[in-house]
Structure formats: C-alpha cells, structure tokens
MARMIKE-449253 format. One record per residue (C-alpha): x negated, z, y negated. Coordinates in Angstrom, 2 decimals, always signed. Each point is the difference from the previous one (the first is absolute). Example, Ala and Ser with C-alpha at 12.3 -4.5 7.8 and 13.67 -1.06 7.14 Angstrom:
BEGIN
X;Z;Y
-12.30;+7.80;+4.50 .
-1.37;-0.66;-3.44 .
// end
This chain:
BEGIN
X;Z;Y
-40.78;-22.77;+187.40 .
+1.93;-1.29;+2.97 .
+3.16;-0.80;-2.49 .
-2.73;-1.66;-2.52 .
-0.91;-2.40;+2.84 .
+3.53;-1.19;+0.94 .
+1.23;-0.53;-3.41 .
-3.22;-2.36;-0.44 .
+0.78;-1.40;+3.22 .
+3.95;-0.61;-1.33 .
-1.03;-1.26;-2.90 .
-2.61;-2.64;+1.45 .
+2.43;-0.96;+2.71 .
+2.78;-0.37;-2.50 .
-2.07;-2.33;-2.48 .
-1.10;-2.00;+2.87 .
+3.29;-0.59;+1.14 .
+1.39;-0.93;-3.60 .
-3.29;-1.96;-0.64 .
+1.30;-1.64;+3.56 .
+3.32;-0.93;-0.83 .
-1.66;-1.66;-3.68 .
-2.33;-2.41;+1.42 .
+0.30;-3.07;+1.81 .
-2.93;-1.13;+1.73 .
-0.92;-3.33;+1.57 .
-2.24;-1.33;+2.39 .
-1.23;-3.43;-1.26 .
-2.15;-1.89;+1.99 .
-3.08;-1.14;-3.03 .
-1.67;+1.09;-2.65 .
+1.01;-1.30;-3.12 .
-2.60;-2.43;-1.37 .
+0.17;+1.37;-3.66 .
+2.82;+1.16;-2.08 .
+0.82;-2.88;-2.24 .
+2.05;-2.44;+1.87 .
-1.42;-2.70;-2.62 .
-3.20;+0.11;+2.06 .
+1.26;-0.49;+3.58 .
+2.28;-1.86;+2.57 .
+0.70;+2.62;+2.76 .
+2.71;+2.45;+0.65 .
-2.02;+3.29;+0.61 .
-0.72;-0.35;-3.91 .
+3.68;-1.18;-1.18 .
+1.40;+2.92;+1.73 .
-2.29;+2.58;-1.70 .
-0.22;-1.68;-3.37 .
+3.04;-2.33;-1.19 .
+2.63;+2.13;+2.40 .
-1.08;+2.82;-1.09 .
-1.48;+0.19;-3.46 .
+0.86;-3.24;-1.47 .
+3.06;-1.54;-1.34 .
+0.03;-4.16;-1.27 .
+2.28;-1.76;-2.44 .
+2.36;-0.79;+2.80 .
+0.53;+1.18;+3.30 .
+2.13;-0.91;+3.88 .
+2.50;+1.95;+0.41 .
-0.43;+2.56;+2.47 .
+0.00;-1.44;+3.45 .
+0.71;-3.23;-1.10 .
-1.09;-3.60;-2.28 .
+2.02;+0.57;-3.38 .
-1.97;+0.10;-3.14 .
+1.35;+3.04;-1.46 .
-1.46;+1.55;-3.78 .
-2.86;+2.63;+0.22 .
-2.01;+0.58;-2.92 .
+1.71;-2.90;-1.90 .
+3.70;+0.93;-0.13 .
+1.05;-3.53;-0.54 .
-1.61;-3.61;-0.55 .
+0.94;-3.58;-1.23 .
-1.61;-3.86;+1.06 .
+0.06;-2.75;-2.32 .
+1.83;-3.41;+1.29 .
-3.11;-1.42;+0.84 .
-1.07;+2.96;+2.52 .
-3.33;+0.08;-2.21 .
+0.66;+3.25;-2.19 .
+0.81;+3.56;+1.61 .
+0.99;+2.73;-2.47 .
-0.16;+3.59;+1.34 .
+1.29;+3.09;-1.58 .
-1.45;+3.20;+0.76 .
+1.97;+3.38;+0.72 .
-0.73;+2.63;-2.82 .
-1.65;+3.80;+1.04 .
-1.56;-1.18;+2.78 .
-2.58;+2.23;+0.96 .
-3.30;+0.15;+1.32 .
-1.05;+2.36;+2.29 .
-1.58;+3.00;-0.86 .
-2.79;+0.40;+2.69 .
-3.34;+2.56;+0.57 .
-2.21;-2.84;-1.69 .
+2.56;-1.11;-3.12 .
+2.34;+1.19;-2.47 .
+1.67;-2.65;-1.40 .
+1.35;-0.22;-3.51 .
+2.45;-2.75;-0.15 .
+2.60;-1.45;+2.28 .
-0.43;-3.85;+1.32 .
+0.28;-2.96;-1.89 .
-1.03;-4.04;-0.48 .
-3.79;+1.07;-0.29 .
+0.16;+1.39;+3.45 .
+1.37;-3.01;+1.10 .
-2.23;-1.65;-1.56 .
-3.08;+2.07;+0.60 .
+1.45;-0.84;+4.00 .
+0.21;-3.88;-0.29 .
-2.36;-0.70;-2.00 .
-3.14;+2.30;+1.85 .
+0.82;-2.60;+2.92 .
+0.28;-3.30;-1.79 .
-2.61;+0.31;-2.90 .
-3.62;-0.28;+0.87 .
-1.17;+1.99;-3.42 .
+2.41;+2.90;+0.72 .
-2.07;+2.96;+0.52 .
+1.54;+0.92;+2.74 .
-0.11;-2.96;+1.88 .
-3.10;-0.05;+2.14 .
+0.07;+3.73;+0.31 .
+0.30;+1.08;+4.03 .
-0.75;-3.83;+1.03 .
+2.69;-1.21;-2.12 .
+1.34;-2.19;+3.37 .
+3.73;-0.56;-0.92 .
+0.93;-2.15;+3.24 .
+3.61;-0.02;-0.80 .
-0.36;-0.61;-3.41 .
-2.44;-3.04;+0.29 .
+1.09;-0.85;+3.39 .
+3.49;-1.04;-1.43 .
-1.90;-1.61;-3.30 .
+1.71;+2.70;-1.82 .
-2.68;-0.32;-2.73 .
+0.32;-4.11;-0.44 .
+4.01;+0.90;+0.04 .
+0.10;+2.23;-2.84 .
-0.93;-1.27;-3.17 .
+0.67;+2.68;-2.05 .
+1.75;+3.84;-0.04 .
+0.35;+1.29;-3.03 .
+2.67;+2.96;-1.48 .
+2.57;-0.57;-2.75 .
+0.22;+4.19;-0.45 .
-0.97;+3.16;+1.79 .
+2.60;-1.04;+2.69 .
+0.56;-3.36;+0.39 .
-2.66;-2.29;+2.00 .
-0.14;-4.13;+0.27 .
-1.75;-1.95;+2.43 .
-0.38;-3.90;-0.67 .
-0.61;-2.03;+3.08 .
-1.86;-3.05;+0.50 .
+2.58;-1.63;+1.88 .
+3.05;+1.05;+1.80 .
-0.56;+2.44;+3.00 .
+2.77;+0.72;+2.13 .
-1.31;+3.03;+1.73 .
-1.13;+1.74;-2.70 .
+2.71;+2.87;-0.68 .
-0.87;+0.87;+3.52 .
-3.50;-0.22;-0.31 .
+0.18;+2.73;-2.96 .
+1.85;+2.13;+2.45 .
-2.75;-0.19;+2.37 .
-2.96;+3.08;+0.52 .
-2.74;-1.59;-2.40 .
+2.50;-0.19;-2.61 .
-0.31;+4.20;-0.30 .
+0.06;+0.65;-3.93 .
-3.29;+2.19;-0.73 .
-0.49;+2.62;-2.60 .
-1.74;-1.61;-3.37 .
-0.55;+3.45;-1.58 .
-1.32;+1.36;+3.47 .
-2.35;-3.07;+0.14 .
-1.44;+0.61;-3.56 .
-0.66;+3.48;+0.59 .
-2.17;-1.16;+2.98 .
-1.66;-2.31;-1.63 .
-1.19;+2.18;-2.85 .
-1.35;+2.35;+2.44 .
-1.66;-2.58;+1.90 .
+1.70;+0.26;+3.06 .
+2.38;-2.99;+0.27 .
-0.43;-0.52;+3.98 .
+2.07;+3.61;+0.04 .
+3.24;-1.94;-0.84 .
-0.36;-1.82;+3.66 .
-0.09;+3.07;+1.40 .
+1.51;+3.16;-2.21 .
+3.66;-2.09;+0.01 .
+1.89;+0.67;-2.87 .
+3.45;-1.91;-0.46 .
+3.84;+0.43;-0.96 .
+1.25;+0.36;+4.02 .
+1.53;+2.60;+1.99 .
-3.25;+1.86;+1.48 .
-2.98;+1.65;-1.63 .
-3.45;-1.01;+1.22 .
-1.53;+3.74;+1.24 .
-2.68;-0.49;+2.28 .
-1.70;-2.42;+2.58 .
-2.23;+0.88;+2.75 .
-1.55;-3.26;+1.40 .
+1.23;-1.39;+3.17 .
+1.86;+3.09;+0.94 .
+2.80;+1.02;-2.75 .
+2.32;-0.47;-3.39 .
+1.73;+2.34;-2.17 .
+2.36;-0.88;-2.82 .
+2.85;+2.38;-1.15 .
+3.10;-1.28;-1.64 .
-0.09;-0.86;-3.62 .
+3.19;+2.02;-1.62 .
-0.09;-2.53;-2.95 .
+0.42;-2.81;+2.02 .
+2.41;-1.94;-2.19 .
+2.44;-0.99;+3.16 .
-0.07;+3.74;+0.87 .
-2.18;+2.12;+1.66 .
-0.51;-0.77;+4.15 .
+1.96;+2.44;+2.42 .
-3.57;+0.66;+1.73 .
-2.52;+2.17;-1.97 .
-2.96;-0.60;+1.64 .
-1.05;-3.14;+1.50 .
-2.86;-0.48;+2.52 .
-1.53;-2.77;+1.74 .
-1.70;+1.00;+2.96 .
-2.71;-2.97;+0.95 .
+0.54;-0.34;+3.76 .
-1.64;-3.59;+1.21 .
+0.76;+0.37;+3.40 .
+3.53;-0.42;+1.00 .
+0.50;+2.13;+2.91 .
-1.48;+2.66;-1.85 .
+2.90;-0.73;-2.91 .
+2.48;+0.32;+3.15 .
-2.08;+3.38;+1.00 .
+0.72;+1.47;-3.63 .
+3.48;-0.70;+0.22 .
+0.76;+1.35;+2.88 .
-2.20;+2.92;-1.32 .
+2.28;-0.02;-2.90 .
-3.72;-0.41;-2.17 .
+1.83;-3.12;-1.62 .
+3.82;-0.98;-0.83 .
-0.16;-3.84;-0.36 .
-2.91;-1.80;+2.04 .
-1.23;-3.44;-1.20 .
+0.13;-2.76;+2.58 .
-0.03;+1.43;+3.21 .
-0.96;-1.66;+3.23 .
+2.46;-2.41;+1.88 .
-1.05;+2.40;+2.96 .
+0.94;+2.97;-1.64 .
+3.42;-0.70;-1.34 .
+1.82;+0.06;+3.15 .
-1.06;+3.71;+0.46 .
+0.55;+1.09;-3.78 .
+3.77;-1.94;+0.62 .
+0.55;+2.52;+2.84 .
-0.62;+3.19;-1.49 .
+2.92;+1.25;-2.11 .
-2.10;+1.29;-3.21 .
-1.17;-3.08;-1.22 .
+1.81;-3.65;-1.62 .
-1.64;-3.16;+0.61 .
+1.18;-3.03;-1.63 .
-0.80;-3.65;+0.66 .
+0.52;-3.19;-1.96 .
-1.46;-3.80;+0.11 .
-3.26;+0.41;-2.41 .
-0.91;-2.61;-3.05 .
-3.58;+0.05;+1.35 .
-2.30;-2.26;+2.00 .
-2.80;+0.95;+2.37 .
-2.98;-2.65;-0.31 .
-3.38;-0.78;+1.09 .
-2.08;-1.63;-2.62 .
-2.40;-2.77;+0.29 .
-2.64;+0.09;-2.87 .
+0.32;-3.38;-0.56 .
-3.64;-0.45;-1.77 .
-1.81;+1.25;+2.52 .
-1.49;-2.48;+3.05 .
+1.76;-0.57;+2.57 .
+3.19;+1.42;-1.14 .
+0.19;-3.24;-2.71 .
+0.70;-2.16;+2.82 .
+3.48;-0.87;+0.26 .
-0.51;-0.56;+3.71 .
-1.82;+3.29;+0.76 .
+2.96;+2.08;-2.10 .
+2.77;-1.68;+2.03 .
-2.09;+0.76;+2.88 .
-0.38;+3.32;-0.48 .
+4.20;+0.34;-0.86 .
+0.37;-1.50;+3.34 .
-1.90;+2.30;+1.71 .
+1.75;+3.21;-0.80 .
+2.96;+1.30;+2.28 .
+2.11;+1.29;-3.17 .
+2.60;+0.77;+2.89 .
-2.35;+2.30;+1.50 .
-0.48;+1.84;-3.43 .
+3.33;+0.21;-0.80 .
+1.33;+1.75;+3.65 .
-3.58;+2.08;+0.00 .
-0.15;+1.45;-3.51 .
+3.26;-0.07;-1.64 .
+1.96;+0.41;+3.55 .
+1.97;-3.12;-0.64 .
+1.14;+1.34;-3.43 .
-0.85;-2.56;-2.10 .
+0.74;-4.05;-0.44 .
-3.17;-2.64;+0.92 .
-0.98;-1.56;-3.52 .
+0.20;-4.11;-0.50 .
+0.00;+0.51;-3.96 .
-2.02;+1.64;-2.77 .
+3.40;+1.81;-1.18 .
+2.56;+2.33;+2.15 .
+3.10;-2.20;+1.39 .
+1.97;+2.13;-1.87 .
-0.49;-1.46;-3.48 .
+0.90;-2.81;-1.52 .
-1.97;-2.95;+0.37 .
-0.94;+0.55;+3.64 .
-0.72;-3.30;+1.43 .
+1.17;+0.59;+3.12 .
-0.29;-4.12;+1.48 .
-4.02;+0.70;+0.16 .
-1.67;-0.22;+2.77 .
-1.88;+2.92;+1.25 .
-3.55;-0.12;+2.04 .
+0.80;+1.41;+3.26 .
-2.68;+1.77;+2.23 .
-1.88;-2.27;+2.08 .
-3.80;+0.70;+0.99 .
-0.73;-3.52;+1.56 .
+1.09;-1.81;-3.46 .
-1.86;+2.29;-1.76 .
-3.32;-0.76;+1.79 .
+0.52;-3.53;-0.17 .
+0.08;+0.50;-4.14 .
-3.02;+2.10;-0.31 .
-1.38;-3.03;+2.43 .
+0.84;-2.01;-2.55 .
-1.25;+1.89;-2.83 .
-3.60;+0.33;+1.75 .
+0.08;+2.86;+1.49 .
+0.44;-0.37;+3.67 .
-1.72;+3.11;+0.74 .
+1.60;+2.02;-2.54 .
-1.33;+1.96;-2.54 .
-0.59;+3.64;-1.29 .
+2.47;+1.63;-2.85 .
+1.48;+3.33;-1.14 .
+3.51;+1.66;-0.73 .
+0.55;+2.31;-1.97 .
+3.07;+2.39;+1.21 .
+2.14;+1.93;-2.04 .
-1.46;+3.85;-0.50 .
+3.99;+1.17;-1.02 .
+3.34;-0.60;+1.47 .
+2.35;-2.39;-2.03 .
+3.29;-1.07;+1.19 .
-1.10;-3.05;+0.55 .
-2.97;+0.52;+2.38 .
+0.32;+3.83;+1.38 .
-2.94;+0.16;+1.97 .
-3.15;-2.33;-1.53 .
-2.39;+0.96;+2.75 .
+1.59;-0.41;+3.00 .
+1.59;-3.29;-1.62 .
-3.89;-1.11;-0.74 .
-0.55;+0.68;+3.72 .
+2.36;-2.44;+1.33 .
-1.27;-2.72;-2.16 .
-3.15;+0.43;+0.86 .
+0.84;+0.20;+4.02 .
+1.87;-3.59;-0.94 .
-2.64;-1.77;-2.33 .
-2.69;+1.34;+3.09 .
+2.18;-2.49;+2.06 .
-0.85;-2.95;-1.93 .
-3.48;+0.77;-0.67 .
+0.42;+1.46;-3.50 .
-2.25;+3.12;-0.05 .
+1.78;+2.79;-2.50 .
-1.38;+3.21;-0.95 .
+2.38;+2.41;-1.79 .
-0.89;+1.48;-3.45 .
+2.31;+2.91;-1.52 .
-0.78;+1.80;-3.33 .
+1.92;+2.64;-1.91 .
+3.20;-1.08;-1.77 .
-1.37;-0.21;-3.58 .
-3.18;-1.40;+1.04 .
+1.90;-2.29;+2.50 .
+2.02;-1.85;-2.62 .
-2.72;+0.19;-2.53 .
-2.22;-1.92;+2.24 .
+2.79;-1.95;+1.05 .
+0.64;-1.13;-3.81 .
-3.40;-1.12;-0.46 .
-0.09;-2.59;+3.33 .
-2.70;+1.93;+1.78 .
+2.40;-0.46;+3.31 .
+0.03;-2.58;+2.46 .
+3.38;+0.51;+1.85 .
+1.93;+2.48;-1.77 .
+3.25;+2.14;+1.44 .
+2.24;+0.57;-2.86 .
+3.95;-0.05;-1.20 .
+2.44;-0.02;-2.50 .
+3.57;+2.29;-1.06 .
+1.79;-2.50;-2.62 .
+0.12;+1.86;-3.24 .
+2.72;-1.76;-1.56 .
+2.36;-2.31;+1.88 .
-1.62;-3.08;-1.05 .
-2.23;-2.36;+2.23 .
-2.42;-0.50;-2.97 .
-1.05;+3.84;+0.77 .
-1.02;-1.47;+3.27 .
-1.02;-3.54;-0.09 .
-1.45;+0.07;-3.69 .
-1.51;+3.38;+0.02 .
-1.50;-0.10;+3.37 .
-0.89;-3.93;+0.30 .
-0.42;-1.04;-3.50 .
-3.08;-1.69;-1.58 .
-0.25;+2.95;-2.83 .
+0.00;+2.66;+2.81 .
-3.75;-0.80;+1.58 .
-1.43;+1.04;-3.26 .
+2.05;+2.83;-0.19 .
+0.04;+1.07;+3.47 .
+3.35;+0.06;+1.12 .
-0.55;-3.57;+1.95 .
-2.09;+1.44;+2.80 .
-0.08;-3.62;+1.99 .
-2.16;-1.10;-3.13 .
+2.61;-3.15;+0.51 .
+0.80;-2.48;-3.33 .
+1.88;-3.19;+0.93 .
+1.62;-2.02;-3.23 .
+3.04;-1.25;+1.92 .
+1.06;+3.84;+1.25 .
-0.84;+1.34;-3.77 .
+2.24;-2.89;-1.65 .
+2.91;+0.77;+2.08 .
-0.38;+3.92;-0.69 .
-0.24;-0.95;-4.09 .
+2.19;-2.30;-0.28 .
+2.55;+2.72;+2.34 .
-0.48;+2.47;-2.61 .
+0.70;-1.61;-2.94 .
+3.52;-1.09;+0.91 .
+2.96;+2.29;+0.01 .
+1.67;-2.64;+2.31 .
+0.10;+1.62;+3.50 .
+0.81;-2.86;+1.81 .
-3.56;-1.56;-1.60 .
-1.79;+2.96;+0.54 .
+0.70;+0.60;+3.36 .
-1.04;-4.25;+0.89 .
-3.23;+1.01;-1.49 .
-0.36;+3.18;+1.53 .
+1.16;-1.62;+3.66 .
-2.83;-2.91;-0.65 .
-2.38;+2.53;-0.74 .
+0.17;+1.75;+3.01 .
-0.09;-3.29;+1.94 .
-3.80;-0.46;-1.78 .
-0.89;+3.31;+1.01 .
+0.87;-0.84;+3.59 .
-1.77;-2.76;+0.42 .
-3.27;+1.51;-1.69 .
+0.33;+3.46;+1.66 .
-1.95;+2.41;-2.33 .
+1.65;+2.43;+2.34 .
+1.04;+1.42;+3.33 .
+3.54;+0.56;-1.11 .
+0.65;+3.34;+2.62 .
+3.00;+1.47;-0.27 .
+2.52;+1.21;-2.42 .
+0.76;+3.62;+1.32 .
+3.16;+2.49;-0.22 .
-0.57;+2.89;-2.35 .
+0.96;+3.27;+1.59 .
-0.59;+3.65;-2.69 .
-0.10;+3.34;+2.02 .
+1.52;+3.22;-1.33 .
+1.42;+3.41;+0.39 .
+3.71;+0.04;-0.29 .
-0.36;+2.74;-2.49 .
-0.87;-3.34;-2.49 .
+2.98;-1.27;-2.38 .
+0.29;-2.38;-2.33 .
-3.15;-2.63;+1.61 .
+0.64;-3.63;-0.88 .
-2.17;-2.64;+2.21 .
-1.56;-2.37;-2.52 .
-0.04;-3.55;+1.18 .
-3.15;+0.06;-1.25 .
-1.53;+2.39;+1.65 .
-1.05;+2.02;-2.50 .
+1.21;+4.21;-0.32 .
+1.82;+1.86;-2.62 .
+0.52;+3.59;+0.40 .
+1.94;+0.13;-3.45 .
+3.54;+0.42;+1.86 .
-1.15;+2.34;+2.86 .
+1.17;+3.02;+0.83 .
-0.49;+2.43;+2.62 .
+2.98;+1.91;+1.44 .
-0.30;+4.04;+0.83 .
// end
C-alpha cells in the first residue's frame, strides 16, 4: 500500500513539474473587457483577444513598426492610393475549440463577415453585444470604405473613398482581428450570437479554454497555427489589479512575466538576480479629461484654470518616481509631428484663481474625478494620482470628489460622457499621429466614444483630414503640428505625462519582444529548464 502511495505521489509530482515547465503564466493587471477587440479600446482586452487568438490581414513585426503579411501573404495599391487588393494565404485554419468544429479553412467571407459586421448597419451581427466599434467609427472607417468585395475564395478588395495614408497600418491594428464567418453562422442559427464576443474563435496562435471573471485565463497553443505552433503549451493570464501584489507573485514565482509594475517596485525586482526588467520610452500619454459639455468645464477659462492648478511635477516625482517625461502635447515626443515650439501651461495656483475669477466663480465650485481602477503605463497608480489633484484643485477652491468604477464599467461609462473630469491614456497602436490626434480628439469619436473630452472644433478636424489624405510627409506633419497648436489653446485636456514602459520577468523567459505599442504576444516565448 505504502509503494501504491509513492508511485501516485511520483506520478503527480512528475506531471506537475512537466505541466510546469509547459505553461507560461502572466500576471496582467485588468480584466479584459470582452474578447473581440472590434468592440473595445483597452489593452487588458488586446492582450487576451487579438495577441492571443486573433490574427489581421497585416501585422508589425515583432517588436517593431514594419507592416509585415499575416493572413494576406501579399497585397497591391492602385496609383491613386484608392484601391487595396489583398490575397489570402491558402489552409489557413480555424481553431478547433470545446464550443466549435469548424469545417473549412479561412477565406474572403471571413474577411468579409469581419469588416463588414462593423461598417454595415443591417449586418446581423452588428448591434449584437452593443455593437460600439470606437476604433472603427472613431477613425470614420465606415465613411472611408466604400466598398469590400472578393474577386475569389482568396483574394479581397477594398475601394476607398479617398486616399488614406494610414490605412495599411490601421488594418494591422487590434480591431482589425479577422473573425470566423462559419463560427458566426452557427451562432446565429442557434440563437446565441452574443457567444462570439465571448467564446473567441479565430486563426491565431492560442486556443480560447476558459475564463473565470476578474481572476484568470486559459488558452493552450493551437498546433495548426499556420506560422507554427507556440513553444509554450499552455498559456495563462492570471488577473492581478494590484501591482505590488503582481511583484508578490513574482517573487513567489506564481507568475513569469508581470504586467506594468510599480515605479516603486522596479528598483527591488532590478536587484534580485532571478528576474529581467526592461525599460523603454512608451508611445502613450497620461491625461485628465475635461467633459467638455458639461457646466463649468465648457468654459475655456475654468479648463485653463483647472490645468494651471495641477503640480504635474509633483505627479511625475510621486507616482512614476521621476520615470516618465511632463506632457505639453496630445502625442509622445517621440513621433513624428511633435510640435515641440508649443507652449506648455505651467503650474501656478494664483493665475489659476484669477481665471476661475474670471469665469464667475470666485468661490469655486464642486466637481468629480474619476481615477483610473487599473495600472497603465501611462498613469500607474490612478488613486493616489486622483488624490493629489484633488489636494491641488482644494487650493483654489475647486471642491473634487473622486469616483472609481471597475475597468469595463469604467470605460463603458466613460464612452457614454457620464464623467465630469476623467483620468485616462493612450499606447499608440500604429506609429502614426492620426492614432492619437484623430482617434482620440476627432469629431466622429464623441459618438463613438473614443473622444472622452466630448471636444469637436472644425479648424483641429480640417487639419487632421486634410493630414490624412496626403502621402506628402512634409504636408502632413504642417497639419498635424497646427493641429496640436488648436488643441493647446482649447485644452480638452490635462496633458500629464508621457511615461517609460518598464515589463518584469523571470530570466527563465526567452524570446520576449517589447511592443512599442504596448500590447503582449506570447507567440515567441519560451521558457528555459
């Protein structure tokens, strides 16, 4: 009986240690908002949809900006940068998953089926989950494409409008993930559509197994991926909101790669010999929005006021521990088009309460601000960051109480301008300052609610059209500086701070590639023995 026990006991120590040495897991810091990137903005639900389930026409190269093929092997433009021909790889296949068998590989109807749920308002799966495509509409995708159609089984055309500049990049973005057709119709005959949102199926490198609200993701690696199958068999995301306790579970060796982990922290994870941290100038802005339609914050005076007020100095030594760059501009000074001959507001109390003076309110007035319930590289630590402000806006009689909600909840309120001052940020998602200053500022994003300032001004949205319909760099980056120039002077924002973007793992990790964007691919990681 004795020998019974300890071969049990060798045999559950030895699976445990191979089932070790097969998965990867990793802390990240949200809850994904749903898993279609189509249907969000964040990078909690890019991570554990488009990274990991997903593939798109075309794709970054890892680690870097170069549109490289993905599920269309190669591509043509006609002179007039109107007409993009794609054509598709052959024997792709689809995943085969717990909830679907499928019985074809992908081609143009997926593609279609993808495009067209998001731009066609009699699609049947367009209003289905919400049917809130803030990229999509937010970029005026939908008034840009006038028609995709498919010559054969694996060859898809899309006829523009006009000319767009960014657009190859903006098809290697998240909400450009191609979607199963077959997968959808299935659903849709059962009745279930809304399962598509949330049962993933797609063509990438992991296999939606299992989520377990706010506390954990399993995928395991798809064999038929058509690049080739992962070196990791198992991947889990273990939903860890709090970042010491992501330090905690390293140390703990509970985690192998921890997302965004506190200025504070990195110091001590730098000392100890077992772990890699790596550190790199982020694409990303931290911002606090004004909602621009609500009273008072559609004074001009009170918002400058208000800008005045806070000591962004203070925030950047207190909460990213001087590791991160005070932020003048809407877009990172890293990318082209920074205007860097604008003028920034600098922190000064006594100006502001002359301007709210001005404005009519002498005595002040009462408000809220929302602080960020995650950690994002650009603002690591919403609360105590809400706490300063509201210790500064005290000083000039501006009464703030702060308002937090869970993520999902957070951004869905956010989208639909039920916030007053709102703390919020951007990681560029393709190298271009449209993804920025159009996306984020545009007219076409209040509707779609991905403009969170609720802020429209003609001049600003000429300069950002007329910047993307020119291939001429020199032109597009005059209109882009100008822009930025009307954004300054109208200040539908606290521009914060543009932060340094530091990832946290075990040495044991090869093969990790920072994304300039922020985003995480597990595809080409491997654990060593």
């Amino acid at each position: 009986m004795r020998k019974l026990v300890f071969i049990i006991f060798f045999l559950n120590f030895f699976c445990s240690i191979t089932w070790a040495a097969k998965t990867f897991v990793y802390c990240s810091e949200a809850s994904p908002k749903i898993f279609n990137p189509q249907l969000a903005t964040d990078g909690p639900t890019f991570n554990a949809s488009s990274r990991t389930v997903y593939n798109r026409l075309v794709d970054f190269k890892s680690g870097g900006t170069e549109i490289v093929p993905s599920l269309a092997e190669s591509w043509s433009v006609n002179k007039l940068g109107t007409i993009f021909t794609f054509h598709l790889r052959r024997d792709v296949k689809f995943q085969t998953t717990d909830f679907f068998k499928p019985t074809r590989s992908l081609n143009a109807d997926d593609v279609l089926f993808s495009f067209d749920r998001m731009r066609l308002k009699d699609h049947p799966y367009h209003k289905v989950n919400g049917g809130l495509y803030q990229y999509f509409d937010g970029m005026d995708m939908g008034s840009l494409i006038k028609n995709i159609s498919k010559t054969d089984d694996y060859t898809v055309v899309f006829e523009l409008a006009h000319p767009e500049a960014p657009f190859l990049a903006n098809l290697a973005m998240d909400f450009s993930s191609i979607l199963s057709k077959e997968y959808g119709d299935v659903l849709l005959k059962k009745g279930t559509p809304d399962k598509i949102d949330f049962e993933p199926v797609g063509t990438g490198p992991f296999i939606f197994k299992k989520y377990v609200k706010d506390n954990l993701i399993r995928y395991s690696s798809n064999k038929n991926y058509f690049m080739g199958p992962a070196q990791i068999e198992n991947l889990i995301f273990a939903i860890t909101p709090d970042a010491s306790v992501r330090f905690q579970k390293l140390k703990a060796g509970e985690c192998h790669f921890i997302a965004e982990p506190s200025p504070a922290d990195v110091p001590k994870i730098e000392k100890d010999g077992k772990f890699i941290v790596t550190k790199a100038p982020g694409l990303n802005i931290g911002y606090l929005a004004f909602n621009t339609k609500k009273k008072p914050l559609d004074n001009l005076l009170v918002r400058k006021a208000i800008h005045l007020a806070l000591n962004r100095d203070a925030y950047i030594q207190a909460i990213y521990l001087g590791n991160a760059k005070k932020a003048k501009n809407p877009i990172p000074p890293t990318m082209w088009s920074y205007n860097d001959q604008i003028k920034d507001y600098e922190y000064n109390p006594t100006k502001a309460k002359e301007l709210l003076a001005q404005a009519g309110f002498k005595k002040g007035f009462e408000t809220e601000i929302w602080t960020l319930p995650v950690s994002r590289p650009y603002n690591p630590n919403g609360k105590r960051m809400g706490e300063m402000m509201q210790e500064d806006l005290a000083k000039v009689g501006v009464k703030v109480k702060l308002v937090t909600y869970k993520w999902a909840e957070y951004l869905n309120k956010a989208a639909n301008g039920e916030h007053a001052l709102l703390q919020l940020g951007w990681t560029g998602d393709n190298g271009d300052p449209d993804n920025f200053l159009n996306t984020l500022l545009g007219c076409d994003g209040i509707a779609k609610g991905s403009n969170y300032a609720q802020w429209c001004d003609k001049d600003f949205q000429n300069h950002i059209k007329k910047a993307k319909m020119t291939a001429d760099i020199e032109l597009r980056e005059k209109h882009y500086k100008m822009a930025q120039e009307i954004f300054k002077a109208n200040v539908p924002w606290v521009t914060i701070a543009h932060a340094t973007v530091f990832k946290a793992m075990d040495k044991k990790v090869k093969g990790y590639k920072a994304s300039p964007f922020g985003y995480e691919s597990f595809y080409e990681v491997n654990l060593e023995k």
